[in-house]
Backbone as CSV, one residue per row, in Angstrom:
resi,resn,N_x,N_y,N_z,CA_x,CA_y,CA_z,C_x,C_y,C_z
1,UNK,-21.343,21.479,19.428,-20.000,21.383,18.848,-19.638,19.934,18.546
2,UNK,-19.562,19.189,19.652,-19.234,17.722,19.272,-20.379,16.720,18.019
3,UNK,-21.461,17.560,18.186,-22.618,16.884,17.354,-22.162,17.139,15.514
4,UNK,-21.675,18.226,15.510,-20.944,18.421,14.337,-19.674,17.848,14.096
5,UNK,-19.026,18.018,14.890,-17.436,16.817,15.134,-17.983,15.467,14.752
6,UNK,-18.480,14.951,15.273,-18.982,13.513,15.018,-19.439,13.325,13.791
7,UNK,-20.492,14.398,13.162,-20.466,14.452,11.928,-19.205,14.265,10.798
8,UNK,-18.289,15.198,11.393,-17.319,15.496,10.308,-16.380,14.356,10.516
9,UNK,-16.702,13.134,11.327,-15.973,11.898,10.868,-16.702,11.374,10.385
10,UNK,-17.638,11.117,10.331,-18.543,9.894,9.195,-18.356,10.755,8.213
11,UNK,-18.468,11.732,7.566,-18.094,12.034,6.199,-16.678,12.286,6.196
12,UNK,-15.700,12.136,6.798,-14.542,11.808,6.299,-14.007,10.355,6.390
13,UNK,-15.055,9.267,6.875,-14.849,8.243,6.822,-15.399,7.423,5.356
14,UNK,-16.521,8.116,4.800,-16.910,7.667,3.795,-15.849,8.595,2.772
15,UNK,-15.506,9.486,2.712,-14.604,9.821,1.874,-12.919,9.369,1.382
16,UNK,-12.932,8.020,2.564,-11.670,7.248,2.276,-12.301,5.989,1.720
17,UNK,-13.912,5.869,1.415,-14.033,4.668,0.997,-14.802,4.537,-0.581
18,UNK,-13.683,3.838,-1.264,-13.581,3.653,-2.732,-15.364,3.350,-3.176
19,UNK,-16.134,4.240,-3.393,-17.746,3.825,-3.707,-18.923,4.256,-3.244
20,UNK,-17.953,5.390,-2.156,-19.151,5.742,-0.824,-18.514,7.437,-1.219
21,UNK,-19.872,8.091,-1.114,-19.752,9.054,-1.230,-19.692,10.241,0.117
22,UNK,-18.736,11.286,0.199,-18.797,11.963,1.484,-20.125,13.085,1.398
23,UNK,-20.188,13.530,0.302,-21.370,14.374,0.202,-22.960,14.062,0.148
24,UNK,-22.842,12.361,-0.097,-24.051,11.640,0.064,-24.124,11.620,1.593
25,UNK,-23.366,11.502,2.243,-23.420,11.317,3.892,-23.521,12.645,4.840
26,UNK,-23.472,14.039,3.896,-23.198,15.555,4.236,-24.868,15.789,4.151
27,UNK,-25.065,15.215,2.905,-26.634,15.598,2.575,-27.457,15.016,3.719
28,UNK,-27.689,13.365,3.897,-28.334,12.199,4.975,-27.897,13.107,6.513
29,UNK,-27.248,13.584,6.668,-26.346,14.207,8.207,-27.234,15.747,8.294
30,UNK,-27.809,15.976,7.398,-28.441,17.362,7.461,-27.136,18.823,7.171
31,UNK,-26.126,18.313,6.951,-24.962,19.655,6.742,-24.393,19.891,5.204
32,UNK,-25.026,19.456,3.972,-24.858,19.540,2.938,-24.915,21.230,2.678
33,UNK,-26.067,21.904,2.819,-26.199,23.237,2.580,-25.246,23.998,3.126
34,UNK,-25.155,24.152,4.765,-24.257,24.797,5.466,-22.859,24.428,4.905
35,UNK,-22.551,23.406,4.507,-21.291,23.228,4.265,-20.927,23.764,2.955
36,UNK,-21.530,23.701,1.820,-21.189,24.270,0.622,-21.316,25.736,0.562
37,UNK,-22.336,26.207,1.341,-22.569,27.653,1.328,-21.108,28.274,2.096
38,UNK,-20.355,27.383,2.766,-19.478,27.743,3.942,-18.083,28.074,3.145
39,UNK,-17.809,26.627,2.065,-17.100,26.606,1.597,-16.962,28.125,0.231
40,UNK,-18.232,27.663,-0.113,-18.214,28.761,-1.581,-18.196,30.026,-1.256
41,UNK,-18.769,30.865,-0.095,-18.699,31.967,0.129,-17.363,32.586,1.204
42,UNK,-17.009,31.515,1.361,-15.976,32.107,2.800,-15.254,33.505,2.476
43,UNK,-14.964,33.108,1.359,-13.945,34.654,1.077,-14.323,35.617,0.303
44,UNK,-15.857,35.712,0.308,-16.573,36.859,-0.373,-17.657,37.500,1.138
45,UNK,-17.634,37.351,2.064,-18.550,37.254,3.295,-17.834,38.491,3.982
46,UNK,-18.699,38.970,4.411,-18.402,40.135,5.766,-17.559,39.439,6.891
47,UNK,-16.711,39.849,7.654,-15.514,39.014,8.938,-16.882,38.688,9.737
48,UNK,-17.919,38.655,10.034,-18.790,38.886,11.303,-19.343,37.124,10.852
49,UNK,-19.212,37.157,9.111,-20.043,35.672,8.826,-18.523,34.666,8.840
50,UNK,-17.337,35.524,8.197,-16.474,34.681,8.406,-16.447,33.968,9.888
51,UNK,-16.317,34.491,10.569,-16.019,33.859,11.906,-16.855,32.584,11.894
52,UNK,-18.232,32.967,11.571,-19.007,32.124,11.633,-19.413,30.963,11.006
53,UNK,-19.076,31.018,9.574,-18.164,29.508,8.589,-17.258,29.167,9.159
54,UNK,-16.245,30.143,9.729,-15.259,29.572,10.057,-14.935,28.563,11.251
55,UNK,-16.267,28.898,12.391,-16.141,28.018,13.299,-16.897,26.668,13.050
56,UNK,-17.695,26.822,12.053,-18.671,25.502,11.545,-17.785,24.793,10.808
57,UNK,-16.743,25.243,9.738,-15.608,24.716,8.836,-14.820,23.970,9.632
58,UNK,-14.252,24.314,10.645,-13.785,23.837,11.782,-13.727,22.653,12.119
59,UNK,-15.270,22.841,12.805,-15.807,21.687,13.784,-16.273,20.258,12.949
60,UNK,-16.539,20.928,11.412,-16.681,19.576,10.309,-15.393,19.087,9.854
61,UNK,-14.601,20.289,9.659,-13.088,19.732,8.731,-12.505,18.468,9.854
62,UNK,-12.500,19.072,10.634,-11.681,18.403,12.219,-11.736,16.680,12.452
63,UNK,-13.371,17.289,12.235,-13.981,15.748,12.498,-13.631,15.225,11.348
64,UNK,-13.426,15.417,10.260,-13.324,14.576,9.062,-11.583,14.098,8.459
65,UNK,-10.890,15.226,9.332,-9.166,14.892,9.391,-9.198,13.630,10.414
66,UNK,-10.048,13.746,11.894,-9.854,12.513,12.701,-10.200,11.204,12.147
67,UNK,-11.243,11.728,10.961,-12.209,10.095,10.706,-11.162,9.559,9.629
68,UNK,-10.265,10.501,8.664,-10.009,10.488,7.695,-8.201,9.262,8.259
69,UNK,-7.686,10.238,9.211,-6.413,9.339,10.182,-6.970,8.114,11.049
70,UNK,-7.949,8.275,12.026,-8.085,7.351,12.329,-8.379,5.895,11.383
71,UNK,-9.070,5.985,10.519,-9.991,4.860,9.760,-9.410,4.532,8.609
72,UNK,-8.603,5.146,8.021,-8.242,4.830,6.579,-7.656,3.268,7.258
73,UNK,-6.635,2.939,7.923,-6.334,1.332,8.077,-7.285,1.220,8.182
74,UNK,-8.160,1.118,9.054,-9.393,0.631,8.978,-10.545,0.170,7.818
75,UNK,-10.210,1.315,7.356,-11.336,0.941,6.375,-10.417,-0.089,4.918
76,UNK,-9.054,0.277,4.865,-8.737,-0.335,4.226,-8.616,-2.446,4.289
77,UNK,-8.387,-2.191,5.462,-8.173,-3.578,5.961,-9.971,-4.143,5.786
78,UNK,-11.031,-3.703,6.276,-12.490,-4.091,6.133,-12.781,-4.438,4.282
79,UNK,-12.196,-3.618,3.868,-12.526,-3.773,2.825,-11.903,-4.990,1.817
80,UNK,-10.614,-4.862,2.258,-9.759,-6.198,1.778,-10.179,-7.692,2.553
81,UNK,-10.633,-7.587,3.435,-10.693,-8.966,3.986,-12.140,-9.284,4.218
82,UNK,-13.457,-8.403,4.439,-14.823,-8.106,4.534,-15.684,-7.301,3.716
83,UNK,-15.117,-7.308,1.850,-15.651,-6.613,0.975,-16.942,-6.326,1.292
84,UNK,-17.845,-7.334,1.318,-19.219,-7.344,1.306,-19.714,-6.862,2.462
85,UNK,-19.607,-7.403,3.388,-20.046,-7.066,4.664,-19.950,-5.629,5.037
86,UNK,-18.530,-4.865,4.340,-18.521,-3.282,4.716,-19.613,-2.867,3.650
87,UNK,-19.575,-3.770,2.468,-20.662,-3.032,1.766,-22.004,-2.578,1.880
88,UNK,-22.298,-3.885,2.507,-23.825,-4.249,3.172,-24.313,-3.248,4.236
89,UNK,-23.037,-2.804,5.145,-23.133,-1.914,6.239,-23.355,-0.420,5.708
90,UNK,-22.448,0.110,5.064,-23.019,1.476,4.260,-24.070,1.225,3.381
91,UNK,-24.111,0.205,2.839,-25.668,0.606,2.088,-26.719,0.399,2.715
92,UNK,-27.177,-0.542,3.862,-28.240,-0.281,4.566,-28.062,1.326,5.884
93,UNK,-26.402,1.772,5.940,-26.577,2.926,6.641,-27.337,3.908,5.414
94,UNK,-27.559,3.949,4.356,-26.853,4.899,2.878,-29.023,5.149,2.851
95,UNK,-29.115,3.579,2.921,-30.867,3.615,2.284,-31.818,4.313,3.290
96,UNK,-32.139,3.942,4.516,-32.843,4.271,5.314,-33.337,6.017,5.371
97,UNK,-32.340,6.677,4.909,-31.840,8.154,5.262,-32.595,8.538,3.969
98,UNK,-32.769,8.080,3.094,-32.707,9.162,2.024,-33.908,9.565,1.618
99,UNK,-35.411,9.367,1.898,-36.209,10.035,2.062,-36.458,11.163,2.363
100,UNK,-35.561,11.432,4.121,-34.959,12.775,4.431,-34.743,14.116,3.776
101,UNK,-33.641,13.187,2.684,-33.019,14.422,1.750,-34.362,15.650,0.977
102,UNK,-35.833,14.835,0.444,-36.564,15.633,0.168,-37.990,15.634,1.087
103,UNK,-37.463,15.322,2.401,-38.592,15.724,3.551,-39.107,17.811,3.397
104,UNK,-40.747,17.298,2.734,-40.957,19.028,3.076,-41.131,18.878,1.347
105,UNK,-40.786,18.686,0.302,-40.631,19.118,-0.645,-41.936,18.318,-1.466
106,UNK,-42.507,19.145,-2.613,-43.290,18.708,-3.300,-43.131,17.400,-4.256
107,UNK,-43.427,16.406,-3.871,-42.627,15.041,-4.671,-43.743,14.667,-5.463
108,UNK,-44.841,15.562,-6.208,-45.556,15.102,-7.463,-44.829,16.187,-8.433
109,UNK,-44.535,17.027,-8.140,-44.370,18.054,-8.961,-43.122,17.508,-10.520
110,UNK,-43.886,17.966,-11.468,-43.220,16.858,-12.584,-41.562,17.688,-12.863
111,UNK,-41.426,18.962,-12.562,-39.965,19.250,-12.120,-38.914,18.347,-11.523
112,UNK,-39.577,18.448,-10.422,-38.967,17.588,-9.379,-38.335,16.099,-9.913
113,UNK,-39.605,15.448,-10.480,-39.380,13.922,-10.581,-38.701,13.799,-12.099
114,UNK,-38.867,14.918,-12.996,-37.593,14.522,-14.082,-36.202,14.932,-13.374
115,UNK,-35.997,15.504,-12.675,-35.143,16.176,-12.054,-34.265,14.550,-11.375
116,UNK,-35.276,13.884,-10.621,-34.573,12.977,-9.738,-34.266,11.825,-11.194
117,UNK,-35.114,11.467,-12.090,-34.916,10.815,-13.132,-33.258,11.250,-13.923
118,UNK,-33.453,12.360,-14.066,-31.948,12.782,-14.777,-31.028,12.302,-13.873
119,UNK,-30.995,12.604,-12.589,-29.662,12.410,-11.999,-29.502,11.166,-11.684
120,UNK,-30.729,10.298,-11.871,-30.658,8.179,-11.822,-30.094,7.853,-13.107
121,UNK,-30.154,8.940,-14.032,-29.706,7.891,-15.198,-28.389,8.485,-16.035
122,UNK,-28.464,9.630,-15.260,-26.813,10.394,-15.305,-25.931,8.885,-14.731
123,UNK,-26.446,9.353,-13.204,-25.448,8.045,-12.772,-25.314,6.611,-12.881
124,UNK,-26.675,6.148,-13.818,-26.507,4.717,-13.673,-25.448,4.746,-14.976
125,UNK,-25.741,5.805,-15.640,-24.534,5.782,-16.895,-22.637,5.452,-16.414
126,UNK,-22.595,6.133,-15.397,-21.650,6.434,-14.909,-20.981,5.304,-14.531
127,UNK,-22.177,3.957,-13.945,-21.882,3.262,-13.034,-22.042,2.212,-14.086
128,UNK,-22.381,1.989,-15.364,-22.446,1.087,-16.074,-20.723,1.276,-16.727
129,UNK,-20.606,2.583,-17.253,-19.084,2.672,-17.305,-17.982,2.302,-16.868
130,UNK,-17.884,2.429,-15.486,-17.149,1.930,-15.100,-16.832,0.485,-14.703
131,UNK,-18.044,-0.087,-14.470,-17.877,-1.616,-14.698,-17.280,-2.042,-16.240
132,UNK,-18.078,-1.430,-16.989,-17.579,-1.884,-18.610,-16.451,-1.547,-18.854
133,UNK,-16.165,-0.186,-18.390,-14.512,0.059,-19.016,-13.250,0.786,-17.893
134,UNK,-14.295,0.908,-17.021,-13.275,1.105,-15.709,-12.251,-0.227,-14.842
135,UNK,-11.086,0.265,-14.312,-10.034,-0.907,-13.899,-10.007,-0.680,-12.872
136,UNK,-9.817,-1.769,-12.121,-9.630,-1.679,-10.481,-8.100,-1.693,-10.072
137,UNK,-8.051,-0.671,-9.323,-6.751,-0.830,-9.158,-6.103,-1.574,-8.157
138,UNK,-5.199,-2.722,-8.656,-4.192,-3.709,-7.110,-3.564,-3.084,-6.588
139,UNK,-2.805,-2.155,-7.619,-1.184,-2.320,-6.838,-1.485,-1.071,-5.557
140,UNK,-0.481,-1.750,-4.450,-0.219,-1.311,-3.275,1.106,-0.695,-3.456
141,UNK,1.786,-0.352,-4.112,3.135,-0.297,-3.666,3.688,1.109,-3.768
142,UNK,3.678,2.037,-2.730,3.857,3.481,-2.739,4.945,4.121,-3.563
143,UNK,4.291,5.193,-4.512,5.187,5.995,-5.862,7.005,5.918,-4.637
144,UNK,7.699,5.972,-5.559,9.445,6.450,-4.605,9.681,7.479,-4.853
145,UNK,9.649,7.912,-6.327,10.010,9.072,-7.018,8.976,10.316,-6.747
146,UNK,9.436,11.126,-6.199,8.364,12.359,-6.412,9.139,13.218,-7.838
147,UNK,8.457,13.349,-8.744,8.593,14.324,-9.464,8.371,15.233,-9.954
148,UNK,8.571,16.758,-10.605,7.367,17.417,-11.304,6.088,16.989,-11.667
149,UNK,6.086,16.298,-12.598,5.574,15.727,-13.410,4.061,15.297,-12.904
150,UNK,4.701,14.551,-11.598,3.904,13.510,-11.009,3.212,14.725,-10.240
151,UNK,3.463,15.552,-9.027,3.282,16.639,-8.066,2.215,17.441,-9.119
152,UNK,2.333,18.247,-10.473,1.463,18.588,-11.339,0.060,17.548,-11.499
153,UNK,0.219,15.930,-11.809,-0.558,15.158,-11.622,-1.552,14.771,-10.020
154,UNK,-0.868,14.957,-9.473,-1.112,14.828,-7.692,-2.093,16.572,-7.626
155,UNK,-1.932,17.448,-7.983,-2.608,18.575,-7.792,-4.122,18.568,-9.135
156,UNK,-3.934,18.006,-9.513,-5.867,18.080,-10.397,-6.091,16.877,-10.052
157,UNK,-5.725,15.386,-9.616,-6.334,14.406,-8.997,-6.927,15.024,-7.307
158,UNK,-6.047,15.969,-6.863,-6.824,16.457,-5.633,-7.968,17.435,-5.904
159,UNK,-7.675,18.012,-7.186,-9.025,19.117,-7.501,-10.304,18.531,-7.770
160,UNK,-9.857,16.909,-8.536,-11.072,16.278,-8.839,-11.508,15.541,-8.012
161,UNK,-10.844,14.737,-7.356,-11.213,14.036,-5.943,-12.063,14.968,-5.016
162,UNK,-11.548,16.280,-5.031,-12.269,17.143,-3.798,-13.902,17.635,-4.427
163,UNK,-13.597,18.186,-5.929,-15.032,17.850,-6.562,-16.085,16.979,-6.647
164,UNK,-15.439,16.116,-6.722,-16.220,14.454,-6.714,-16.655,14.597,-5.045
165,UNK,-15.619,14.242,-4.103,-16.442,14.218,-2.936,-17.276,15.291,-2.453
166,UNK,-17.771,16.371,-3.140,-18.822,17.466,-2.550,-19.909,17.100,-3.079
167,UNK,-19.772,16.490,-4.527,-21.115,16.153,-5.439,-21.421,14.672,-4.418
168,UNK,-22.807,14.669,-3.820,-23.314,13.867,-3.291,-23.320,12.400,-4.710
169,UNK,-23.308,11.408,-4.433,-23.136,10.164,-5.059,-22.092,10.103,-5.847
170,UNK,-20.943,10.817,-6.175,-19.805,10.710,-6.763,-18.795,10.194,-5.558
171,UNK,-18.089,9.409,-5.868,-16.476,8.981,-4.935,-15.719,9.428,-5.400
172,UNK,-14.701,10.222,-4.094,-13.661,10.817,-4.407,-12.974,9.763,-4.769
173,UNK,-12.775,9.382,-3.667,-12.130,7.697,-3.397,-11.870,6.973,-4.657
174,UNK,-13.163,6.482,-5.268,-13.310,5.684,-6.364,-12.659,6.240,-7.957
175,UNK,-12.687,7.781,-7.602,-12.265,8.246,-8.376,-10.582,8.498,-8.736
176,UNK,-9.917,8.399,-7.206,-8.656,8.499,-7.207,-8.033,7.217,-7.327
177,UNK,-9.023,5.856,-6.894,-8.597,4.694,-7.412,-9.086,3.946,-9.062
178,UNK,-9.825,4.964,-9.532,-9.311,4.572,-11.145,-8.229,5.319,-11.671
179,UNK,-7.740,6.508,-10.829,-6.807,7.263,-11.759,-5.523,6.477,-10.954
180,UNK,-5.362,5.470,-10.349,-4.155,4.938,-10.099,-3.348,5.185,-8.830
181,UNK,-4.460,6.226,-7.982,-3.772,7.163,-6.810,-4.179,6.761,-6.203
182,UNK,-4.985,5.978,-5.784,-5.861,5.905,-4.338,-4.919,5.281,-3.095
183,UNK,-4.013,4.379,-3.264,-2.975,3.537,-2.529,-1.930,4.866,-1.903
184,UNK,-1.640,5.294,-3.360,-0.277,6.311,-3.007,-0.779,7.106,-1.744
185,UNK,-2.250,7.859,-2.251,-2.707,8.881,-0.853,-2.868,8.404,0.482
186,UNK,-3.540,6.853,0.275,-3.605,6.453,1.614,-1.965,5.996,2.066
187,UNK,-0.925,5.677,1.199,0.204,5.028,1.893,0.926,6.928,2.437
188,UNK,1.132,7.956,1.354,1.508,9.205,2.195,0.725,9.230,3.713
189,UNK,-0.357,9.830,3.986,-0.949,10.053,4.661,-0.620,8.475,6.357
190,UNK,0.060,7.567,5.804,0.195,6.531,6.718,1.628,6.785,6.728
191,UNK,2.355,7.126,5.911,3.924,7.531,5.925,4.500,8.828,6.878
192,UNK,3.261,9.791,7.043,3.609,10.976,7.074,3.389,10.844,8.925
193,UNK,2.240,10.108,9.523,2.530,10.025,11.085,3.275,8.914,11.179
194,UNK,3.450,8.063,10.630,4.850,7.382,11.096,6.428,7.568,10.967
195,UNK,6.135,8.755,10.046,7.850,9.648,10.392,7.502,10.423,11.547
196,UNK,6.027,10.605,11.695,6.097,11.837,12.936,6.333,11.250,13.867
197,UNK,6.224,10.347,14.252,6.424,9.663,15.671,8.543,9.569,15.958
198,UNK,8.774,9.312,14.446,10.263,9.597,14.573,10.660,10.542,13.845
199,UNK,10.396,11.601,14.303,10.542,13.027,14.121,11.866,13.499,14.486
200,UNK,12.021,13.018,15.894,13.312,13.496,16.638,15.047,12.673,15.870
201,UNK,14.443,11.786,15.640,15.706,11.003,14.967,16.512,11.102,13.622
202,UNK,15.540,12.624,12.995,15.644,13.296,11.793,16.612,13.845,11.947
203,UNK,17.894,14.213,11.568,18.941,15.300,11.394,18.740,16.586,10.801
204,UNK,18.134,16.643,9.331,17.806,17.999,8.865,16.454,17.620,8.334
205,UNK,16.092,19.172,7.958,14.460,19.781,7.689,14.060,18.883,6.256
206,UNK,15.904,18.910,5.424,15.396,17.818,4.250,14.769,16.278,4.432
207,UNK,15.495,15.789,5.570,15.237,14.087,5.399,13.857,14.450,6.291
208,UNK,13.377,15.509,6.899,12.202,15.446,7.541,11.080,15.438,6.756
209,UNK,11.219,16.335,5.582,10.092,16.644,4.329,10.334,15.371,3.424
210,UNK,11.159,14.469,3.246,11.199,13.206,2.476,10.843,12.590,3.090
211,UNK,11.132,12.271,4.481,10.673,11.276,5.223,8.850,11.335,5.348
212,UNK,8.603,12.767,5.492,7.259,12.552,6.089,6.266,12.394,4.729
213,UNK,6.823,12.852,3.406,6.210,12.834,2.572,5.146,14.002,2.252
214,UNK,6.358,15.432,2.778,5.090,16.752,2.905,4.630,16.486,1.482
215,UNK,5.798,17.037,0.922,5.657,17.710,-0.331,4.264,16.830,-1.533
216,UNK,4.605,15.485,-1.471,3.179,15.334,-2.265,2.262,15.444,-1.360
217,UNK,1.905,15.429,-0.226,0.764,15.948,0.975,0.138,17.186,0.570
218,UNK,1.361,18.160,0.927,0.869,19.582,0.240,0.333,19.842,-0.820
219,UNK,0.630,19.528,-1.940,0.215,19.557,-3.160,-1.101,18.806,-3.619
220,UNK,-1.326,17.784,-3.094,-2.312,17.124,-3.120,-3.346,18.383,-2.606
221,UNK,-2.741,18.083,-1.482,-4.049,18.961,-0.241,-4.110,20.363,-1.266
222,UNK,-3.486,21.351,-1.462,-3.985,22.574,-2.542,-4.864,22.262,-3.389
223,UNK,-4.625,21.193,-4.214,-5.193,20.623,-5.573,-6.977,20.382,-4.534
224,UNK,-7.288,20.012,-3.508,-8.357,19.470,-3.102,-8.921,20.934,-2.388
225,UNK,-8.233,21.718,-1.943,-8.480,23.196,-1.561,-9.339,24.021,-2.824
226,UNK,-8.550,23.962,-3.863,-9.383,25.133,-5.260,-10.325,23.657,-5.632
227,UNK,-10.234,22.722,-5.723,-11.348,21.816,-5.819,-12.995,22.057,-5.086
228,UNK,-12.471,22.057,-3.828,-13.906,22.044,-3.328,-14.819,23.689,-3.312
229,UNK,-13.258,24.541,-2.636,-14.243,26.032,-3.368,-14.958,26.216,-4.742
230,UNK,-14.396,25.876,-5.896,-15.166,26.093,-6.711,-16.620,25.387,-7.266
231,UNK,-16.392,23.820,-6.632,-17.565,23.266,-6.894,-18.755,23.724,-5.626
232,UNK,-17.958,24.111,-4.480,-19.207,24.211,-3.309,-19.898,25.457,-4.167
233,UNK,-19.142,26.659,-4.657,-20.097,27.733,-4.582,-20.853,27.558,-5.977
234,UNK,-21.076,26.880,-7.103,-21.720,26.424,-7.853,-23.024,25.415,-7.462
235,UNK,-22.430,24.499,-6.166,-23.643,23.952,-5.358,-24.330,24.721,-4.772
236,UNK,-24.185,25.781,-4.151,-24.722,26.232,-2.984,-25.387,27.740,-4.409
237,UNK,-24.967,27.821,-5.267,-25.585,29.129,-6.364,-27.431,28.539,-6.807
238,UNK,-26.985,27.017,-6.422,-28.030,25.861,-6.941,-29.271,25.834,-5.951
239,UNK,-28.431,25.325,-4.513,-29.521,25.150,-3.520,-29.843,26.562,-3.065
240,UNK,-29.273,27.626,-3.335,-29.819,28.998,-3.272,-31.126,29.883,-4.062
241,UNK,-31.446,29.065,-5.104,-31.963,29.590,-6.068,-33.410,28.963,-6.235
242,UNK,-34.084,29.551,-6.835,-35.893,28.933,-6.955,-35.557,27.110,-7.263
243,UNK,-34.139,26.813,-7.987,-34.642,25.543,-8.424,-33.659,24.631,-7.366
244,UNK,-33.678,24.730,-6.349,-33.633,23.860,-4.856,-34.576,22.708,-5.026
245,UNK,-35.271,23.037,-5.047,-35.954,21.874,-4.928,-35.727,20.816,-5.477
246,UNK,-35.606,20.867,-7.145,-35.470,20.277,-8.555,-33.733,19.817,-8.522
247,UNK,-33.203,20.802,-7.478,-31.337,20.364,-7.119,-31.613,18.989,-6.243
248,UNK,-32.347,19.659,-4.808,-32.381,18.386,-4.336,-33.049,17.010,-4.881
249,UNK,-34.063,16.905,-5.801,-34.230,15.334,-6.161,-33.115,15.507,-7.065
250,UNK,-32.526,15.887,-7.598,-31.561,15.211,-8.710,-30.516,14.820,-7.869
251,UNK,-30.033,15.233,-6.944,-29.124,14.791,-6.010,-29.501,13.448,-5.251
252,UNK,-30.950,13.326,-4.962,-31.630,12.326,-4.382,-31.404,11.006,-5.588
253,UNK,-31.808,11.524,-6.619,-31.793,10.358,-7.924,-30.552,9.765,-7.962
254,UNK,-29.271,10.331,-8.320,-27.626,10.392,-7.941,-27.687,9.315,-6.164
255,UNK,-27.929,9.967,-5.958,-27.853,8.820,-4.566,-28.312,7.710,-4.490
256,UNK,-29.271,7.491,-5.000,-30.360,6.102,-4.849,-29.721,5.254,-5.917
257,UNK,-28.669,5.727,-6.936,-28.303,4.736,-7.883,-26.682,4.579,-7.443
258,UNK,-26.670,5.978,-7.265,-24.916,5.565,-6.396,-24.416,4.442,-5.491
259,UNK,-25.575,4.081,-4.733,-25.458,2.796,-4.108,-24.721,1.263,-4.479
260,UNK,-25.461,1.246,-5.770,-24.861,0.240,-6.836,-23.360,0.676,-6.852
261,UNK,-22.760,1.778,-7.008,-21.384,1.666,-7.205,-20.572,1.499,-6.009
262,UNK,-21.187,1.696,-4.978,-20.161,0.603,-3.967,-20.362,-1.048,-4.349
263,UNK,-21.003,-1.670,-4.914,-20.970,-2.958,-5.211,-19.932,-3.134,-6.210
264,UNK,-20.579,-2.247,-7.760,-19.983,-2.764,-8.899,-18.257,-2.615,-8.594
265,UNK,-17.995,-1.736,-7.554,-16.378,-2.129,-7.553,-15.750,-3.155,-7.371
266,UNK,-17.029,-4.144,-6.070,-16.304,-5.491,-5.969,-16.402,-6.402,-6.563
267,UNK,-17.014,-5.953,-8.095,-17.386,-7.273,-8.707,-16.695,-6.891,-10.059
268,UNK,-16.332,-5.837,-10.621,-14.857,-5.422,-11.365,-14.352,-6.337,-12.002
């Protein structure tokens, strides 16, 4: 139980960090399969398997809400004052591992190796992009206004963020900090236990839901809910099927170049 807990904070620790992928760290951790199969099938499964996603969903989500509260200061502050050095640290955690990913698998087979080729040059595309025409985002200074508008916007940045972080070498993170969100989520999520602590000093249920900042919380969090179901069970339709193999190097290829995009952010 705890061996999976522990898991499910390092991938919710890399999933608060702008470049680092959580599903690259799901795959390296050995719980990539179980987890997408967990996610994509939960609500098509007999109660006998539910239980049984459900206690594995659990013991990963858990760990990845603790890594996700505990570390975000954390990781935010490392990153602002020790760019490089956090960089240096996930990418020599990031390299060592990834052999792993196709331990067992036929690595002449010319499937395979266009397979890992496509997904190196899918992503070096990706990662040349965004240096060339992608913006880094400064501002710190948390949205005031919640509006329609914005809450509609806050729900497909969580669908795509939650997509992005299942696809191994994509950042959610990175992704919610080119669309301009990445500050806002981490300042809610830092807003929302520091009203909790003054919880009691609330008068009504309204200044409690403004104060804590449910309402874009919630919405976010839905938007990242139909996010990850639909991409897990498209992953897991993948690693289910004769061409597993040819899934995993392309995922492997995606990883080995993804690396570079924890750099190219700090050099933006």
């Amino acid at each position: 139980m705890f061996k999976l807990f522990f898991k499910g904070i390092i991938i919710g620790v890399a999933n608060i960090m702008p470049g680092v992928s959580g599903g690259t760290l799901a795959v390296i951790l050995g719980v990539y399969d179980k987890l997408t199969e967990a996610i994509g099938n939960f609500l098509t499964v007999p109660f006998k398997k539910k239980v049984e996603y459900g206690k594995f969903l659990l013991q990963i989500c858990s760990g990845m809400l603790i890594g996700i509260i505990l570390f975000a200061k954390i990781i935010e502050f490392s990153f602002t004052n020790y760019p490089r050095s956090t960089a240096a640290f996930f990418s020599l955690l990031i390299l060592p591992s990834i052999p792993f990913i196709v331990k067992g698998e036929d690595k002449k087979n010319k499937n395979n190796i266009t397979a890992f080729i496509i997904g190196a040059v899918i992503t070096l595309i990706f990662v040349f992009l965004d240096y060339r025409f992608g913006s880094k985002t400064d501002t710190k200074t948390l949205v005031e206004v919640i509006t329609f508008s914005y809450c509609i916007k806050l729900f497909f940045c969580g669908a795509l963020a939650a997509g992005a972080m299942i696809i191994p070498g994509i950042s959610g993170s990175l992704l919610l900090l080119m669309l301009g969100e990445y500050y806002n989520i981490l300042g809610f999520i830092s807003k929302f236990f520091d009203g909790a602590v003054h919880i009691t000093s609330y008068t009504s249920l309204s200044e409690i839901i403004q104060n804590l900042y449910i309402i874009p919380i919630a919405i976010f969090s839905l938007g990242i809910l139909i996010g990850l179901v639909v991409i897990a069970k498209l992953i897991n339709m993948l690693l289910s099927s004769k061409h597993r193999s040819a899934t995993l190097f392309f995922i492997t290829g995606i990883i080995v170049v993804s690396i570079l995009q924890i750099w190219v952010n700090l050099y933006k």
